[in-house]
VOLUMMI-172379 format. One record per residue (C-alpha): residue number from 1; chain; x, z, y. Coordinates in steps of 0.25 Angstrom, whole numbers. Layout:
<nr=NUM&kette=A&px=X&pz=Z&py=Y>
...
This chain:
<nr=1&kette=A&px=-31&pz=-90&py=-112>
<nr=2&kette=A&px=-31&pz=-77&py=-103>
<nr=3&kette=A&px=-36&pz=-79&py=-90>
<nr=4&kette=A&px=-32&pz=-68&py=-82>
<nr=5&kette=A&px=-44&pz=-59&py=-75>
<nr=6&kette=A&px=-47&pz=-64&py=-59>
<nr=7&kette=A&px=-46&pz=-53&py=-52>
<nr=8&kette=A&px=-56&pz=-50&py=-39>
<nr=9&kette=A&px=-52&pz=-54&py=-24>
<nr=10&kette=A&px=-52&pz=-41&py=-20>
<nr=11&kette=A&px=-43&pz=-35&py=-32>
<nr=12&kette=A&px=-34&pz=-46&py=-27>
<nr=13&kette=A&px=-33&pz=-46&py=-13>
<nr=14&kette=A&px=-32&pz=-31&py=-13>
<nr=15&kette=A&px=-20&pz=-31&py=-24>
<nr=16&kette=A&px=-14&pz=-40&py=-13>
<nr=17&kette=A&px=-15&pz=-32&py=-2>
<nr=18&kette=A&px=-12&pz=-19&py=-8>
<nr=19&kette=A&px=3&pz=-27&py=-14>
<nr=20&kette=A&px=4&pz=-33&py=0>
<nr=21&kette=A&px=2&pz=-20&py=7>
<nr=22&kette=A&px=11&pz=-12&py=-2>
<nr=23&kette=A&px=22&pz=-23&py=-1>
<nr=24&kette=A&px=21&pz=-21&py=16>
<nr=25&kette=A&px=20&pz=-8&py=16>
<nr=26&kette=A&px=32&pz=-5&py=7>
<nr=27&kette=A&px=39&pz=-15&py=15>
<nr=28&kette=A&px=35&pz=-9&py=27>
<nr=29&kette=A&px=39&pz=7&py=24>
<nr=30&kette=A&px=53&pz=1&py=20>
<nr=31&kette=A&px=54&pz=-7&py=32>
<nr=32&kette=A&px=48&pz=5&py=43>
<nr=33&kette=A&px=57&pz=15&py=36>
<nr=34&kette=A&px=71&pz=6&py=34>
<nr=35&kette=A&px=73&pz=-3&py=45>
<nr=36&kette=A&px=59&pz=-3&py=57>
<nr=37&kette=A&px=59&pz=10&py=61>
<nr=38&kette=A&px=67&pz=18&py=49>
<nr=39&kette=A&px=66&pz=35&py=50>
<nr=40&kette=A&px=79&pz=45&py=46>
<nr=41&kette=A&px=87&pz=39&py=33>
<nr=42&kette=A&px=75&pz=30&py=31>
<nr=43&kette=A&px=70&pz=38&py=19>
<nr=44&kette=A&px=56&pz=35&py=22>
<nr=45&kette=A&px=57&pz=22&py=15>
<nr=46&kette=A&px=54&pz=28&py=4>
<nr=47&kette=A&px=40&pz=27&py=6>
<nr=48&kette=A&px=38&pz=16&py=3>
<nr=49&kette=A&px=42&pz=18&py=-11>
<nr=50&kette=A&px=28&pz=23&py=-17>
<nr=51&kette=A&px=22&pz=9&py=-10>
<nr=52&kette=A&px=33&pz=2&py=-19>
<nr=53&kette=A&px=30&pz=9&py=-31>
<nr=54&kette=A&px=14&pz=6&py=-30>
<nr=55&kette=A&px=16&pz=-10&py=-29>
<nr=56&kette=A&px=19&pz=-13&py=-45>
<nr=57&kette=A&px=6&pz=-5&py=-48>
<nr=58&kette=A&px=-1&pz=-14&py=-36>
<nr=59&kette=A&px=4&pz=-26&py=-41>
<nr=60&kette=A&px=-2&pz=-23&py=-54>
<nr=61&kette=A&px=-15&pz=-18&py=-52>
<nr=62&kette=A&px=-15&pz=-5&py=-54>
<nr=63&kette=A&px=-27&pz=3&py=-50>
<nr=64&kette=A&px=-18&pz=16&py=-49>
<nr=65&kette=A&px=-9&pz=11&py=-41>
<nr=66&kette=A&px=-18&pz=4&py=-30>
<nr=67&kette=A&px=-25&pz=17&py=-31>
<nr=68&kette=A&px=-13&pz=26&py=-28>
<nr=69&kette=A&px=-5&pz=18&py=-17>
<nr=70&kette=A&px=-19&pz=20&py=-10>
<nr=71&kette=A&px=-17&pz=34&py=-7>
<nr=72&kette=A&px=-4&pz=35&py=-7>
<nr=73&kette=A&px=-6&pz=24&py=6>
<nr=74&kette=A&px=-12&pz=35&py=14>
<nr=75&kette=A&px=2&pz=41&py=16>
<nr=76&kette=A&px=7&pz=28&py=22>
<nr=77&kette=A&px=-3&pz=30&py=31>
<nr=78&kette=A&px=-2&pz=43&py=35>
<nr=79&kette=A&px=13&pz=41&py=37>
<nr=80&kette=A&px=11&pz=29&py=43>
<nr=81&kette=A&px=0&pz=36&py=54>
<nr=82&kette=A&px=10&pz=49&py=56>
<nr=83&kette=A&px=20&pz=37&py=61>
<nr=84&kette=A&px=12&pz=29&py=69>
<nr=85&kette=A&px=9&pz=42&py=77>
<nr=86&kette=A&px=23&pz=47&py=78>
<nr=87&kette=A&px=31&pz=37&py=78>
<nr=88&kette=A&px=34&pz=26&py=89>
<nr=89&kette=A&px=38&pz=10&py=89>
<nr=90&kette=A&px=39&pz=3&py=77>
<nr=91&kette=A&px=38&pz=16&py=69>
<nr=92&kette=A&px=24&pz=17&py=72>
<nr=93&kette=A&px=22&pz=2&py=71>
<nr=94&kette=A&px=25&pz=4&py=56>
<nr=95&kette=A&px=19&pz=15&py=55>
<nr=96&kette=A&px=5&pz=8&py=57>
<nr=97&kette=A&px=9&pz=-3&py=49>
<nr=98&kette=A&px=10&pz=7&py=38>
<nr=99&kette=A&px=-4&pz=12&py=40>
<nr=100&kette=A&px=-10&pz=0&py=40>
<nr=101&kette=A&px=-3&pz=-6&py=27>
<nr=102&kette=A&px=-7&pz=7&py=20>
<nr=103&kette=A&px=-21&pz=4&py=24>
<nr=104&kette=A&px=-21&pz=-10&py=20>
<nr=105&kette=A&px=-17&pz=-6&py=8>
<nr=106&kette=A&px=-23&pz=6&py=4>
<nr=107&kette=A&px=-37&pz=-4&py=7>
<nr=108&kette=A&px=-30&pz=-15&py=-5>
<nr=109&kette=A&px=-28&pz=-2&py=-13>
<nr=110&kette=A&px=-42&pz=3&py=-14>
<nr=111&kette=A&px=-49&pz=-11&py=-13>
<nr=112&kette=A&px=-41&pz=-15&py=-23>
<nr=113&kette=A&px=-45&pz=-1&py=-30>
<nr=114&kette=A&px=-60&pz=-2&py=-27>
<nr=115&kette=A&px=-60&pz=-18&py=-32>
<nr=116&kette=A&px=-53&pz=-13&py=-45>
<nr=117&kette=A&px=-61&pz=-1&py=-48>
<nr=118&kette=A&px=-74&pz=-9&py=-46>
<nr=119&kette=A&px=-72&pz=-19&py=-57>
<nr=120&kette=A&px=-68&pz=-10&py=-68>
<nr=121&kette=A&px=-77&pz=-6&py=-77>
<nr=122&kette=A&px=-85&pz=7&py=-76>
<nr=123&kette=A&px=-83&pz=18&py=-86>
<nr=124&kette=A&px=-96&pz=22&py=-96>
């Protein structure tokens, strides 16, 4: 009988918050840019397309993937500080709220990372 491998809280926990956190803030790009507060022919939804294809490699564990999404997260932030600056009402509202799921994610990404990397075994 197999019994499969339990894995650590804190492998688990930040998994979790990484889904969670990329699952919000695809839902969030789409929402800001098609209906809140939608710019020109509401093409910058598309930005939320490289947070969509980075949830199958989270759902499965993959080390690339966590470590990848963390700095592509950066540009989420920095789109989402340019707006908070310029723009006004409830742009800039989601504009923060970018910023700070970028974050909360990008911390999931590089505990979940450091937790990983430190149970593997160390080469000769």
């Amino acid at each position: 009988m197999d019994v499969a491998p339990v894995l650590p809280a804190t492998i688990l926990w930040s998994r979790g918050t990484a889904v969670a956190g990329t699952v919000a803030l695809v839902l969030l790009c789409l929402a800001w840019e098609l209906w809140l507060a939608p710019t020109g022919q509401r093409t910058l939804a598309v930005k939320a397309l490289p947070l969509g294809f980075a949830l199958p490699g989270l759902l499965r564990m993959r080390l690339y993937t966590y470590r990848w999404l963390s700095l592509l997260l950066w540009l989420y932030v920095a789109e989402g500080l340019v707006r908070a600056s310029s723009d006004r009402g409830t742009s800039a509202w989601l504009a923060g709220s970018e910023v700070g799921l970028s974050l909360v994610v990008f911390a999931a990404c590089g505990a979940h990372v450091r937790a990983r990397l430190r149970g593997a075994p160390r080469a000769p």
